[in-house]
Structures are given as structure tokens and as C-alpha cells.
C-alpha positions as a Markdown table, in Angstrom:
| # | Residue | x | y | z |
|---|---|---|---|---|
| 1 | Unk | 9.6 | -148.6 | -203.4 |
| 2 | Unk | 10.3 | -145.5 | -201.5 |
| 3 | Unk | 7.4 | -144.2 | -202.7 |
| 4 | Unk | 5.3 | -146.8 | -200.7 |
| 5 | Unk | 7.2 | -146.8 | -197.4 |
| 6 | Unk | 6.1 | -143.8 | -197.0 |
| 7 | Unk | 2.3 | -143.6 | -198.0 |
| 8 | Unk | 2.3 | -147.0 | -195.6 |
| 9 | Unk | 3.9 | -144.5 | -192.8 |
| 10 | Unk | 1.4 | -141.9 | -193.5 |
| 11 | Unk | -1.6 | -144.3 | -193.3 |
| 12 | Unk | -0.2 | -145.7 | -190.1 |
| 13 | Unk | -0.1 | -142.0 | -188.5 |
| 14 | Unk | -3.7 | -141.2 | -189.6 |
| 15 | Unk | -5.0 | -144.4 | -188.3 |
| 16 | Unk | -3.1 | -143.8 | -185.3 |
| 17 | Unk | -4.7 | -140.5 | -184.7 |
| 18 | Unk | -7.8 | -142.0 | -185.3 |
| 19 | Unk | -7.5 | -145.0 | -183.2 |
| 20 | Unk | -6.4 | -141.7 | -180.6 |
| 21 | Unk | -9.7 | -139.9 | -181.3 |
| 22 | Unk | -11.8 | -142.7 | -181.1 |
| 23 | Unk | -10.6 | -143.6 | -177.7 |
| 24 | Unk | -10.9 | -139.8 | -176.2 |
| 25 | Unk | -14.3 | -140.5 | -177.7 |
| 26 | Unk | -14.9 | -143.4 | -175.8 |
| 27 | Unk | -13.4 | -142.4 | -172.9 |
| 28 | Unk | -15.5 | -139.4 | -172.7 |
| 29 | Unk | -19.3 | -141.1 | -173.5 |
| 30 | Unk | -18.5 | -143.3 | -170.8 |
| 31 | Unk | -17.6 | -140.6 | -168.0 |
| 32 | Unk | -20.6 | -138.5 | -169.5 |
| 33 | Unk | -23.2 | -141.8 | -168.9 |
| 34 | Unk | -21.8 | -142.3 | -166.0 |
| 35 | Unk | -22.3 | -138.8 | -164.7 |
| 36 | Unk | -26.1 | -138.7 | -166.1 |
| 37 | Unk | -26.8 | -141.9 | -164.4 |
| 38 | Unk | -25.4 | -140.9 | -161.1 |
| 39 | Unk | -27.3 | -137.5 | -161.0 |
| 40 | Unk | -30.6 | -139.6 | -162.1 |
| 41 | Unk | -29.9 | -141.9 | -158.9 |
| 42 | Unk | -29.3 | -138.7 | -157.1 |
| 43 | Unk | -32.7 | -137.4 | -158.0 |
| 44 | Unk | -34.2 | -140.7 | -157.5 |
| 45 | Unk | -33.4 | -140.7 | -154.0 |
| 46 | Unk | -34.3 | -137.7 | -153.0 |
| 47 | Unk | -38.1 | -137.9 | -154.3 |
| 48 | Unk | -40.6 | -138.3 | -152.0 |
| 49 | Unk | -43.2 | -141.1 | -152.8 |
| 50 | Unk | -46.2 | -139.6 | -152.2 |
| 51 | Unk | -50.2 | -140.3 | -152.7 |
| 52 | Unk | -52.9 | -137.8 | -154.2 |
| 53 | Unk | -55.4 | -137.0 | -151.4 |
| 54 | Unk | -58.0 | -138.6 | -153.2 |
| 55 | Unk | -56.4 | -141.5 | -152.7 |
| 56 | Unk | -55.7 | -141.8 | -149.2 |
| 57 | Unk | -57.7 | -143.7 | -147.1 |
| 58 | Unk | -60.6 | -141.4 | -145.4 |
| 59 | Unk | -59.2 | -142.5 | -141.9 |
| 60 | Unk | -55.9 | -141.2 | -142.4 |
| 61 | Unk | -57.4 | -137.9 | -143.8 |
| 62 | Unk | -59.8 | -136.9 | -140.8 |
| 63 | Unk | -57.9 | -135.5 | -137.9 |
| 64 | Unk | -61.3 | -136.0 | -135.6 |
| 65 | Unk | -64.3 | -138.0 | -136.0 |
| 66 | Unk | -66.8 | -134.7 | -136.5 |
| 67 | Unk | -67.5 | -133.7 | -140.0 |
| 68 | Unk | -65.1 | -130.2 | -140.6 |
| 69 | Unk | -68.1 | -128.1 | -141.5 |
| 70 | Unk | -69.4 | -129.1 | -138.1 |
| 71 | Unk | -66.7 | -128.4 | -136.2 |
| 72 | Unk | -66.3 | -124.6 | -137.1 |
| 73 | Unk | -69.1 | -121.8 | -137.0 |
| 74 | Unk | -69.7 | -120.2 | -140.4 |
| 75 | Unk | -71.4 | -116.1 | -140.3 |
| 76 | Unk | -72.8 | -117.5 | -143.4 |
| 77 | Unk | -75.6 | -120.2 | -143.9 |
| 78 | Unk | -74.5 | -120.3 | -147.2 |
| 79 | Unk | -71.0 | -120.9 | -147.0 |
| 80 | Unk | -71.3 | -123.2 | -144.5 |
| 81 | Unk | -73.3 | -125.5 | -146.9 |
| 82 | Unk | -70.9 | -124.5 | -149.5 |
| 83 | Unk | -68.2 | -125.8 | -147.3 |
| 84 | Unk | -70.0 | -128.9 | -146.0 |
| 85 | Unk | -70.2 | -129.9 | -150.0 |
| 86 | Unk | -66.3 | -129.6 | -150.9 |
| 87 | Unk | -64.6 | -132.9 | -151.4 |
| 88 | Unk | -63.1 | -134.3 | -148.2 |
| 89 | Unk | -59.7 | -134.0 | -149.0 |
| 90 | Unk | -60.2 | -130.3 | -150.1 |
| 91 | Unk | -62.0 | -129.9 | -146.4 |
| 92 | Unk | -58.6 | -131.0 | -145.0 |
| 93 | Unk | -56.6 | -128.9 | -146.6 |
| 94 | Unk | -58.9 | -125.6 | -146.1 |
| 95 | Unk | -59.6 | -126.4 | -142.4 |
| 96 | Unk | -55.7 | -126.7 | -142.1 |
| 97 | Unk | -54.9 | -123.6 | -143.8 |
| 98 | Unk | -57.4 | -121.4 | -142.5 |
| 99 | Unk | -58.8 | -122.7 | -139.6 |
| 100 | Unk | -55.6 | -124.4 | -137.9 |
| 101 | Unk | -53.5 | -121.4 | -139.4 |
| 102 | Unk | -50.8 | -124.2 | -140.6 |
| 103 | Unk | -48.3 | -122.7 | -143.6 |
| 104 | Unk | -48.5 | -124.5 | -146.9 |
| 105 | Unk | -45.4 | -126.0 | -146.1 |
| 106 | Unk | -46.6 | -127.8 | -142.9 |
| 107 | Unk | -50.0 | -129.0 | -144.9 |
| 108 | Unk | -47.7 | -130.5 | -147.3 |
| 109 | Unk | -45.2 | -132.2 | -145.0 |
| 110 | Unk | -48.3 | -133.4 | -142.6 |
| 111 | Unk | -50.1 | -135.1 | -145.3 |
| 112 | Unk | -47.3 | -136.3 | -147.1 |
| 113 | Unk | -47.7 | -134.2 | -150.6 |
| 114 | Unk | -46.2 | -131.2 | -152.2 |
| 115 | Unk | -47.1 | -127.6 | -151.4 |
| 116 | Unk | -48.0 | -126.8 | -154.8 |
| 117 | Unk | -50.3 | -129.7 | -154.6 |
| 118 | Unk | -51.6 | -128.0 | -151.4 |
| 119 | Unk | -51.8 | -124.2 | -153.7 |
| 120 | Unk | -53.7 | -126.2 | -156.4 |
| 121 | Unk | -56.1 | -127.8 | -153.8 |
| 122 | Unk | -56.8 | -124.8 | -152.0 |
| 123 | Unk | -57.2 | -122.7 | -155.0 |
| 124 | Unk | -59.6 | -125.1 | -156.6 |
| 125 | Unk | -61.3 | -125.0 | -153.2 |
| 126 | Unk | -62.1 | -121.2 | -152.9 |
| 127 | Unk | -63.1 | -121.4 | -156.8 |
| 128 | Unk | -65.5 | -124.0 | -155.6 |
| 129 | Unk | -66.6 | -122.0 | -152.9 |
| 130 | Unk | -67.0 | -118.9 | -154.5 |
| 131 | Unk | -69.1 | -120.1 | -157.2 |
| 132 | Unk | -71.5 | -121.8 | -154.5 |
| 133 | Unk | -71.7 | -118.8 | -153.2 |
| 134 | Unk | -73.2 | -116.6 | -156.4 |
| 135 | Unk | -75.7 | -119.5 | -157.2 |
| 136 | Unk | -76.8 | -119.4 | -153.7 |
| 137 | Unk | -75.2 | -121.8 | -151.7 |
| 138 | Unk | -75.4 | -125.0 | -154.1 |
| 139 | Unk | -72.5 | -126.4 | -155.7 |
């Protein structure tokens, strides 16, 4: 009988370590969900809803009523045609940059997008241009 007070004293120590470990265990998952779900809130709230120039309303994206290739003289013929073709919202974004001398920075924060959004766009926008240009003009 001695033998089995003490294999029950043994088995109540093990389980009690265990029932120990398994609350540390607990204990920590729950702080660690609880951290991951506050930084997700965090990052939630600080993300900007924004809308891809394509799909803003025209009205919103033209800052006068005349056409931009209108409004600025081009040495060029070509790349004034060139330019008149570009997409409206890559227009914007050139006229803006170049010809209003506005930082990517202040594109972005005036039409409510990201500056690499704006790099992209203007990037894709000299590509454009500059193939127009070697075939003459025609996009």
C-alpha cells in the first residue's frame, strides 16, 4: 500500500505541472490574439480608402473645363497628339507633375491615392509617350 500512495502522489504532481503548463499556455495564446488583433485594428484605421483614377468620376478628375493638351503649348506636333491620346486620368497626373510642378506627394494627397500609384501612372505615361513618339506620333 505504500507502494501506491506514492505513485498516486507522483501522478498528482505531473498532472499538476501539466494542468500549470497548460494554463501558461492558455494564458499566453490569448495575450498573443489579443496583441495581433489589436495591431490589425491599428492598421485598419490608419488605411486610407482610396479609388483608382480610372474610377473616379471625370468631374472630379478635371481641374478646368479645357482639354489638358489644350491648355499647354507643346515644341512638338507630335507629342502634343501623343499627349492629347493618354488616358484622362494619366493626363492629370502628368499635367500635375510637370506642368503644375506638384511633388508626387502632393499628386497623391490631392487626388486621394498613393504616390507609388502616382510613380506607376506617370511611368506608364512617359512609356506611352515615348513609344508614340518613335511610330510618329500615334499611339
Amino acid at each position: 500500500m505504500v507502494c501506491s500512495g506514492r505513485k498516486e502522489r507522483t501522478m498528482r504532481g505531473k498532472n499538476q505541472e501539466r494542468d500549470e503548463l497548460r494554463a501558461r499556455f492558455t494564458k499566453w495564446m490569448e495575450v498573443t490574439v489579443y496583441r495581433a488583433r489589436q495591431n490589425y485594428i491599428k492598421a485598419q484605421s490608419r488605411r486610407m480608402d482610396t479609388i483608382s483614377l480610372e474610377e473616379a468620376p471625370m468631374e472630379q478628375l478635371c481641374f478646368q473645363d479645357m482639354p489638358v493638351a489644350e491648355r499647354f503649348c507643346f515644341e512638338e506636333e507630335n507629342l502634343s497628339k501623343a499627349f492629347a491620346q493618354l488616358p484622362a486620368a494619366k493626363k492629370k497626373i502628368m499635367a500635375m507633375l510637370f506642368f503644375l510642378d506638384m511633388s508626387p506627394e502632393e499628386v497623391a494627397k490631392e487626388l486621394g491615392c498613393t504616390v507609388q500609384y502616382v510613380y506607376k501612372q506617370k511611368s506608364l505615361a512617359i512609356k506611352r509617350l515615348r513609344d508614340a513618339l518613335e511610330s510618329g506620333g500615334e499611339l
